[in-house]
LUMTI-318683 format. One line per field, with one value per atom (N, C-alpha, C): residue number from 1; atom name; x, y, z. Coordinates in Angstrom, 3 decimals, decimal comma. Example, Ala and Ser with C-alpha at 12.3 -4.5 7.8 and 13.67 -1.06 7.14 Angstrom:
2
resi 1	1	1	2	2	2
name N	CA	C	N	CA	C
u 13,190	12,300	13,200	12,850	13,670	12,900
v -5,690	-4,500	-3,300	-2,250	-1,060	0,030
w 7,800	7,800	7,800	7,080	7,140	7,870
end
This chain:
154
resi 1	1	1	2	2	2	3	3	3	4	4	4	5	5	5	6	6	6	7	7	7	8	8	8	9	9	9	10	10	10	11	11	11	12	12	12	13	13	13	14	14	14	15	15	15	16	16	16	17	17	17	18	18	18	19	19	19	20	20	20	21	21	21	22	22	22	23	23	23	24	24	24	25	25	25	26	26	26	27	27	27	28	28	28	29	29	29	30	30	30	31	31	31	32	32	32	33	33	33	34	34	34	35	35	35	36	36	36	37	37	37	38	38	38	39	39	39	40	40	40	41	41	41	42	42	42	43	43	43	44	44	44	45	45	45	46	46	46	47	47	47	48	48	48	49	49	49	50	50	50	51	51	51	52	52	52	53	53	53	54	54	54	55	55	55	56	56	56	57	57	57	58	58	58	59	59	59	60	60	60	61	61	61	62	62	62	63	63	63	64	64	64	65	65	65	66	66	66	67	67	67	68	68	68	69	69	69	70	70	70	71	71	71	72	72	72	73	73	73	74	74	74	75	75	75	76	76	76	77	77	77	78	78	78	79	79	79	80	80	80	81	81	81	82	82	82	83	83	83	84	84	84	85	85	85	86	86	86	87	87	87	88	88	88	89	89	89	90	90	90	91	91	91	92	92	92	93	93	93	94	94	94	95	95	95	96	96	96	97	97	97	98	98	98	99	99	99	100	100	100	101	101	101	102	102	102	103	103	103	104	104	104	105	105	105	106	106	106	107	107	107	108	108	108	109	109	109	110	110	110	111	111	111	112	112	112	113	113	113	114	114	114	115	115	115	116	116	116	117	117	117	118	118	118	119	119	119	120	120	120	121	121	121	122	122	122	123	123	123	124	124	124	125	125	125	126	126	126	127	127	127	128	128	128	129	129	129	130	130	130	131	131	131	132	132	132	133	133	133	134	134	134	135	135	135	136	136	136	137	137	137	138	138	138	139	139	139	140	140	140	141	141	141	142	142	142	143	143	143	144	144	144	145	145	145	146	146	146	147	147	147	148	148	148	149	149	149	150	150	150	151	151	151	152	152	152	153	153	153	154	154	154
name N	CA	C	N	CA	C	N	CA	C	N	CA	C	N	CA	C	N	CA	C	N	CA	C	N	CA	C	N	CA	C	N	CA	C	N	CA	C	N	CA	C	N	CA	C	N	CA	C	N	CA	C	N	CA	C	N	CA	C	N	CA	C	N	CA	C	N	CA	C	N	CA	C	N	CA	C	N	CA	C	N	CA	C	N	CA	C	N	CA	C	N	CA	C	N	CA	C	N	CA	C	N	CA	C	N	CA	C	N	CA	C	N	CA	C	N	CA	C	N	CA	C	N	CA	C	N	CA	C	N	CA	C	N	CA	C	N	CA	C	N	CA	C	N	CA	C	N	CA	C	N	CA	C	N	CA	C	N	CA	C	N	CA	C	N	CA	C	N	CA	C	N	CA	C	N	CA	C	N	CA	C	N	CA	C	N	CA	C	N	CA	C	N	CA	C	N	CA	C	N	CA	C	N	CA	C	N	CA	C	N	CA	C	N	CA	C	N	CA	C	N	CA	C	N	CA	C	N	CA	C	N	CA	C	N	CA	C	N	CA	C	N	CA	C	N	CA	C	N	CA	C	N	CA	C	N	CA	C	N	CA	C	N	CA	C	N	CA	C	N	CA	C	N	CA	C	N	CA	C	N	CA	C	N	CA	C	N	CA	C	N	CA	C	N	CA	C	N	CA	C	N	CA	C	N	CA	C	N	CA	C	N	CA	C	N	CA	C	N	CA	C	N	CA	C	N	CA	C	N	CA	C	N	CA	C	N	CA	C	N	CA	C	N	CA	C	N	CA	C	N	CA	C	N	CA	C	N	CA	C	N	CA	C	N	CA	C	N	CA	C	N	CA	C	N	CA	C	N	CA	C	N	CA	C	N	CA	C	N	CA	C	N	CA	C	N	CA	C	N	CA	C	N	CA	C	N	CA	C	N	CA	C	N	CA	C	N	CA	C	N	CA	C	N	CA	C	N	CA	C	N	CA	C	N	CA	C	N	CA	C	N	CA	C	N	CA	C	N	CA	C	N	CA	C	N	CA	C	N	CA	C	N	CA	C	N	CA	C	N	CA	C	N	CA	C	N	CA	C	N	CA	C	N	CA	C	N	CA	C	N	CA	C	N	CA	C	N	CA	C	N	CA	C	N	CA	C	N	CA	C	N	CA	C	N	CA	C	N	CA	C	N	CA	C	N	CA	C	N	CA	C	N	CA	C	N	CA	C
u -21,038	-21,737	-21,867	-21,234	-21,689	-23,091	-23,583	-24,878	-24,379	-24,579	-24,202	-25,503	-25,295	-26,326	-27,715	-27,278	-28,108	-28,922	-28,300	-29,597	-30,375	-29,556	-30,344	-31,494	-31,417	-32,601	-32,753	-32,860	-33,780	-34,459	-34,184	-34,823	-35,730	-35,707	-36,417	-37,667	-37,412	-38,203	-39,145	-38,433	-39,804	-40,298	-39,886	-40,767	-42,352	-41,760	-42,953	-43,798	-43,130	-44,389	-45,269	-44,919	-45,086	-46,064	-45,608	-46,829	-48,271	-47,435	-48,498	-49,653	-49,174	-50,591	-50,394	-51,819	-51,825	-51,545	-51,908	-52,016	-50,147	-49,994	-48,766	-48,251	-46,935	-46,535	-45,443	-45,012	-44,522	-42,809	-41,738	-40,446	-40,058	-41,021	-40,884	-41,512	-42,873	-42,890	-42,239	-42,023	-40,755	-39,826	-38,895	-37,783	-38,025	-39,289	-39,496	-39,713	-40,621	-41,163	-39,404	-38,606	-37,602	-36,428	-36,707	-35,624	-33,917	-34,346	-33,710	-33,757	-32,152	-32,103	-32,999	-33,996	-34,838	-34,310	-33,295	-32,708	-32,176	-31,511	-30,496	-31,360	-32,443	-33,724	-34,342	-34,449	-35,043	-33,750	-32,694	-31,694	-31,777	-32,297	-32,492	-33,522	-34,427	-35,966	-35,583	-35,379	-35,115	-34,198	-33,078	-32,734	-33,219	-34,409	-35,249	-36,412	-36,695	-37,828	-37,176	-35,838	-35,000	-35,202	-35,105	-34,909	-36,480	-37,696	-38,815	-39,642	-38,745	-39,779	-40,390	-40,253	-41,340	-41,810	-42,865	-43,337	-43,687	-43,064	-43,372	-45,140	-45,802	-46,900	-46,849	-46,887	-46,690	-48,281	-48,258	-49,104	-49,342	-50,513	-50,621	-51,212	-51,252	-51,250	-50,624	-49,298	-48,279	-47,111	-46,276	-45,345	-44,998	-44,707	-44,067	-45,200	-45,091	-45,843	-45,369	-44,934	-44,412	-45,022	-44,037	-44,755	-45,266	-44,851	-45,462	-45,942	-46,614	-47,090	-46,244	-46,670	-45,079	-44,337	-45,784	-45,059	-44,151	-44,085	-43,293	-41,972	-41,915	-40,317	-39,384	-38,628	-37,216	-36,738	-35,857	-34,944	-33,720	-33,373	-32,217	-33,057	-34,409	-34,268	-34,253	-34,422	-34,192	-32,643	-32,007	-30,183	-29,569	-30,317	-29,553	-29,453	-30,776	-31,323	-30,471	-29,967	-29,505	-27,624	-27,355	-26,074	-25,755	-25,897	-25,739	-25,297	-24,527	-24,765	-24,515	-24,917	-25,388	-23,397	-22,660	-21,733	-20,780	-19,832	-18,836	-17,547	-16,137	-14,751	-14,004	-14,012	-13,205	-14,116	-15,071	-16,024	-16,444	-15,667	-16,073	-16,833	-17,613	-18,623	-17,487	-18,276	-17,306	-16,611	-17,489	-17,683	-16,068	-15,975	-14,847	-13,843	-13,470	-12,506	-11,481	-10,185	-9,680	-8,421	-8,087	-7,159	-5,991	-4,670	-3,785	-3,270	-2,842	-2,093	-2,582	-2,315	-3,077	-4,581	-4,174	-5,736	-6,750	-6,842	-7,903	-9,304	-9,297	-10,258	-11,204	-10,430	-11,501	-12,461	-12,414	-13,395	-14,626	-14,534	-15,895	-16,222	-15,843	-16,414	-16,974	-16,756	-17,047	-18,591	-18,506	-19,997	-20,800	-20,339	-21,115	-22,201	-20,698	-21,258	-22,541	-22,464	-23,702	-24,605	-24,709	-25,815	-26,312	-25,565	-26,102	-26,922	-26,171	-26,883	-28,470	-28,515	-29,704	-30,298	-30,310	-31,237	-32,159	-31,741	-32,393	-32,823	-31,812	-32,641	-33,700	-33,574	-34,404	-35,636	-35,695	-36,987	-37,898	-37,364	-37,825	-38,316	-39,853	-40,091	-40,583	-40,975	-41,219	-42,878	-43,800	-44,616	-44,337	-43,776	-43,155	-42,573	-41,693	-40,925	-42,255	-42,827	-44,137	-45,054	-45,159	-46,182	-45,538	-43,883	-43,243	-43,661	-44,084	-44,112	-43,043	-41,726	-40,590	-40,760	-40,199	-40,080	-39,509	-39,957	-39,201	-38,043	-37,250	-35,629	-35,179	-35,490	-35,015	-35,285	-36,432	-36,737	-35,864	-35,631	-34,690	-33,438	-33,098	-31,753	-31,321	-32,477	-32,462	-32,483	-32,967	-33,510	-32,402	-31,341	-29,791	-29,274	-29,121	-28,481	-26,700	-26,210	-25,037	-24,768	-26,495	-26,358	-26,019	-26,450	-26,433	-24,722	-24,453	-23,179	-22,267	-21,091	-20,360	-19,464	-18,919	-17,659	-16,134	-16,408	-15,020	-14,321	-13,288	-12,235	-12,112	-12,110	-12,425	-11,365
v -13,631	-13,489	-12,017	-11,728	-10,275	-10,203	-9,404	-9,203	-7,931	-7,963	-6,792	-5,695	-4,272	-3,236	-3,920	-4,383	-5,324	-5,910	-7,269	-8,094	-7,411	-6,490	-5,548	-5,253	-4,410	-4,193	-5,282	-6,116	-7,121	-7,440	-7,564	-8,580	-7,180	-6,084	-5,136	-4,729	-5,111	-4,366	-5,639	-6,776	-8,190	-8,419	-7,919	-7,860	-6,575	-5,269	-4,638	-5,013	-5,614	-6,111	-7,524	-8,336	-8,911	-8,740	-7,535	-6,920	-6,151	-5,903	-4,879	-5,789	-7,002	-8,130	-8,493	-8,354	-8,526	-7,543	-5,972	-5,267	-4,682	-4,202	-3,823	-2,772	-2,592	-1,343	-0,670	0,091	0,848	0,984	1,203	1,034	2,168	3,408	4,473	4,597	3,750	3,694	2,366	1,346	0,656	1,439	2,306	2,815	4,212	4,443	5,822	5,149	3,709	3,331	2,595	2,419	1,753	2,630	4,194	5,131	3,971	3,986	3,318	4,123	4,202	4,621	4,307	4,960	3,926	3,431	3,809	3,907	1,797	2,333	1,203	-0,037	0,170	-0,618	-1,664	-0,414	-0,990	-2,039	-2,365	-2,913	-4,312	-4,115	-5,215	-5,915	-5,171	-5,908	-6,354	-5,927	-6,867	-8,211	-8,090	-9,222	-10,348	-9,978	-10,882	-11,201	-10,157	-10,418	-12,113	-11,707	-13,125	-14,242	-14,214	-15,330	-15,714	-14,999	-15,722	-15,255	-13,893	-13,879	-12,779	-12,200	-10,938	-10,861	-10,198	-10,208	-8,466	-7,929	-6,647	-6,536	-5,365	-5,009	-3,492	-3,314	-2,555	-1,337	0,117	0,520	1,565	2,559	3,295	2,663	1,719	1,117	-0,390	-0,038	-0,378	-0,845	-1,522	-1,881	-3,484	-3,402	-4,797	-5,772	-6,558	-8,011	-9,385	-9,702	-11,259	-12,131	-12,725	-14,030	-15,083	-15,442	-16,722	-16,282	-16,840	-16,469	-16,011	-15,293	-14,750	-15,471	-16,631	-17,934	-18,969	-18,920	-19,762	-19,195	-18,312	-17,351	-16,760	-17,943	-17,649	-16,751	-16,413	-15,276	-16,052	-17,106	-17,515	-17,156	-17,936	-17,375	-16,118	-15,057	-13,286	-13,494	-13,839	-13,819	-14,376	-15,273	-15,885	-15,462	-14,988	-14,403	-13,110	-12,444	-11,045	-11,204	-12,270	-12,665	-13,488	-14,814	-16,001	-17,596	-18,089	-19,344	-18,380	-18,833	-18,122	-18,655	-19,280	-19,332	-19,584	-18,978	-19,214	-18,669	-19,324	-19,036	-18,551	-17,492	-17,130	-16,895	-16,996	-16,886	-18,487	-19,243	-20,720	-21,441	-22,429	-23,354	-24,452	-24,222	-24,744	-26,456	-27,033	-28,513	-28,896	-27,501	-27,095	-26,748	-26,278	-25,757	-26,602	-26,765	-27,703	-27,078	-28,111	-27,300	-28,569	-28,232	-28,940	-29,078	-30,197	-29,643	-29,541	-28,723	-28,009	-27,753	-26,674	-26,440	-27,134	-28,413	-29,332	-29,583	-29,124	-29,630	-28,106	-26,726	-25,908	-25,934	-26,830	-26,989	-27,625	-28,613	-28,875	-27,788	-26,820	-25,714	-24,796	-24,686	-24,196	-24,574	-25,941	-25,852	-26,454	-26,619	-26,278	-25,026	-23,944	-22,370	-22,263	-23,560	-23,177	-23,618	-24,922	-25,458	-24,999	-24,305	-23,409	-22,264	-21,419	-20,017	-20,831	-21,755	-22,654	-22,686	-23,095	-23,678	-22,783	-21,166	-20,218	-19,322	-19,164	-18,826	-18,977	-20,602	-21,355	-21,398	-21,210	-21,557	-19,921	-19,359	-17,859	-17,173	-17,117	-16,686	-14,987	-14,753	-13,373	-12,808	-14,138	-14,092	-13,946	-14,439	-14,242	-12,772	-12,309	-11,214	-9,908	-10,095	-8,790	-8,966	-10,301	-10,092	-10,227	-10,086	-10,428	-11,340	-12,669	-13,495	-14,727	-14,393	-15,306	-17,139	-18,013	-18,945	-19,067	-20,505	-20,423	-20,410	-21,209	-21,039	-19,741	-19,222	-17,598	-17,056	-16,974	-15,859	-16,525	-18,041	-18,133	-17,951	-18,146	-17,602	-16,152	-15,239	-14,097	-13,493	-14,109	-13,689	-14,129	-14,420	-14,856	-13,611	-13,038	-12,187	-11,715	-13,015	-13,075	-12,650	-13,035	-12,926	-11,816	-11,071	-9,216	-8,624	-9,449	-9,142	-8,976	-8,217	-8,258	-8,769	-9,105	-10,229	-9,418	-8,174	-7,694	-6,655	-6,936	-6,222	-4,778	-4,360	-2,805	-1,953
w 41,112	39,846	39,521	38,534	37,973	36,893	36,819	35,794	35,134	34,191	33,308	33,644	32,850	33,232	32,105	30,799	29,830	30,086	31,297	31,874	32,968	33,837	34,936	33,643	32,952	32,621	31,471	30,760	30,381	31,771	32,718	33,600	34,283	34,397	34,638	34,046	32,388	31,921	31,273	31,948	31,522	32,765	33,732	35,196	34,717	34,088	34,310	32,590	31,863	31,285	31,516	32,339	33,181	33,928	34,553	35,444	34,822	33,767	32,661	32,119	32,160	31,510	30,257	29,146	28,081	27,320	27,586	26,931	26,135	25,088	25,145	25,740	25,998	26,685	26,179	25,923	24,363	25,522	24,629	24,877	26,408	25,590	26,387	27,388	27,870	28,944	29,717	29,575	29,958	30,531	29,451	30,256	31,476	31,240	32,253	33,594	33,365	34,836	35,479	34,826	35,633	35,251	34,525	34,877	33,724	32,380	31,601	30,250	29,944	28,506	27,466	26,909	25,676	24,646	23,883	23,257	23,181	24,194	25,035	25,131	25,666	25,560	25,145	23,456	22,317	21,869	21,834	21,687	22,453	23,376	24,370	24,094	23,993	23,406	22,163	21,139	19,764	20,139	21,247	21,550	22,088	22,860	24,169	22,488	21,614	20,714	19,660	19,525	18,661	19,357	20,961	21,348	22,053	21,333	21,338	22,814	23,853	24,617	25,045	24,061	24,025	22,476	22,405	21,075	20,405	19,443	19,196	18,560	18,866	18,020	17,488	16,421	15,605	15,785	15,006	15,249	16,421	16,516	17,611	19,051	19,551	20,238	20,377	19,910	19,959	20,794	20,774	22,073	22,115	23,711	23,675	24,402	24,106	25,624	25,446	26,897	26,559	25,697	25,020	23,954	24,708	25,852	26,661	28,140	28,636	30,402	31,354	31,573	32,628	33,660	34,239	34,924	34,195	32,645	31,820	31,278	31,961	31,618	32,868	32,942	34,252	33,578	34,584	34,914	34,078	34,118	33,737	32,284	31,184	30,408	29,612	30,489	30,379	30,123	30,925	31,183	29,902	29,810	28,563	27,080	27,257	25,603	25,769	26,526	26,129	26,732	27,289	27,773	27,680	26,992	26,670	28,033	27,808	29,280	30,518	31,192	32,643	33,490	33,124	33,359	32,626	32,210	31,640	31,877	31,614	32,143	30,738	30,168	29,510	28,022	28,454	27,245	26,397	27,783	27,555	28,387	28,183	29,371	30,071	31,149	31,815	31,982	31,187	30,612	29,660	29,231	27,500	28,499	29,300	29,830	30,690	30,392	31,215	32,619	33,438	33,848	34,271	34,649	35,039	36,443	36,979	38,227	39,385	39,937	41,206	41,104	39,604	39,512	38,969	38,853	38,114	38,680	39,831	40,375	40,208	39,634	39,167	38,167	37,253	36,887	37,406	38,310	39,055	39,844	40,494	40,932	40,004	38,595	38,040	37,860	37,469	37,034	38,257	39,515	40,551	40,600	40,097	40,214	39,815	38,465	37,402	37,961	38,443	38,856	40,094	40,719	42,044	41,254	40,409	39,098	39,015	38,268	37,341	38,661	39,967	40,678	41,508	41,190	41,693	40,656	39,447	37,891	37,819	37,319	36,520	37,915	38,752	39,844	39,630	39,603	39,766	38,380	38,105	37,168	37,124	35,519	35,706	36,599	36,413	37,320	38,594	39,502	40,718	41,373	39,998	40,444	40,342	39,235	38,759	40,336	40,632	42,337	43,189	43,521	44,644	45,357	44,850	45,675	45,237	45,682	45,663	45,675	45,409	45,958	47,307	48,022	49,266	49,506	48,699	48,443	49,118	48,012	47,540	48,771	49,220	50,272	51,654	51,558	52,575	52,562	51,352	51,259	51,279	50,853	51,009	52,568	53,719	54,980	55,456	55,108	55,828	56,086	56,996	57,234	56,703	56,994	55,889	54,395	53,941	52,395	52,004	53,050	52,488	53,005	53,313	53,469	51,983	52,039	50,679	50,767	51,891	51,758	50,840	51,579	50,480	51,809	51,704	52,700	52,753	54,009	54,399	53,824
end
């Protein structure tokens, strides 16, 4: 799975408002606490603001704060609002995509992929990530020593 630098920070910068609470927290401090273009940012936030999960406030005390509870907003939906399906082959879902031959049976791996993506996404919210307290999944799959491996030839 690749993540673009986009969702790195969507998913960065709805972790620290997240963490920030109710109050708003303005673009520029967003990008200073996680070392992020503001610019680049604000681009991101109007995107996460379309798809309903952050909310702008206007004014000198001003900025951003999630539109819904931070326990009611996965990671898959950060990913999606600023990168669209969490898997796709060619800029297609993998449902649309066919294959012949030999290779037919890639499409059920395909949306394996997804439903493996969705089942650690969709579990992991922005509440979780703002208090580091993971699901169990995650933290076991994370404590695999393997996981941290890169699996790419010397």
């Amino acid at each position: 799975m690749r993540l673009s630098a986009r969702v790195d920070y969507a998913l960065r910068a709805a972790a620290e408002l997240a963490a920030a609470g109710e109050g708003p927290t303005t673009v520029g401090e967003l990008a200073k606490g996680q070392e992020m273009p503001p610019k680049y940012l604000e681009n991101i936030l109007l995107q996460m603001r379309r798809a309903g999960l952050v909310r702008g406030q206007r004014g000198p005390e001003g900025g951003y704060v999630l539109a819904r509870p931070a326990g009611q907003i996965s990671l898959a939906d950060v990913i999606r609002a600023v990168d669209g399906p969490l898997a796709n082959v060619r800029g297609e879902r993998p449902e649309h995509v066919g294959y012949l031959g030999a290779a037919q049976a890639l499409q059920q791996v395909w949306i394996a992929l997804r439903a493996s993506e969705r089942a650690i996404l969709e579990a992991v919210t922005l509440e979780q990530i703002a208090k580091g307290e993971l699901p169990p999944r995650v933290t076991e799959l994370s404590s695999d020593p393997s996981a941290w491996d890169s699996h790419t030839p010397v």
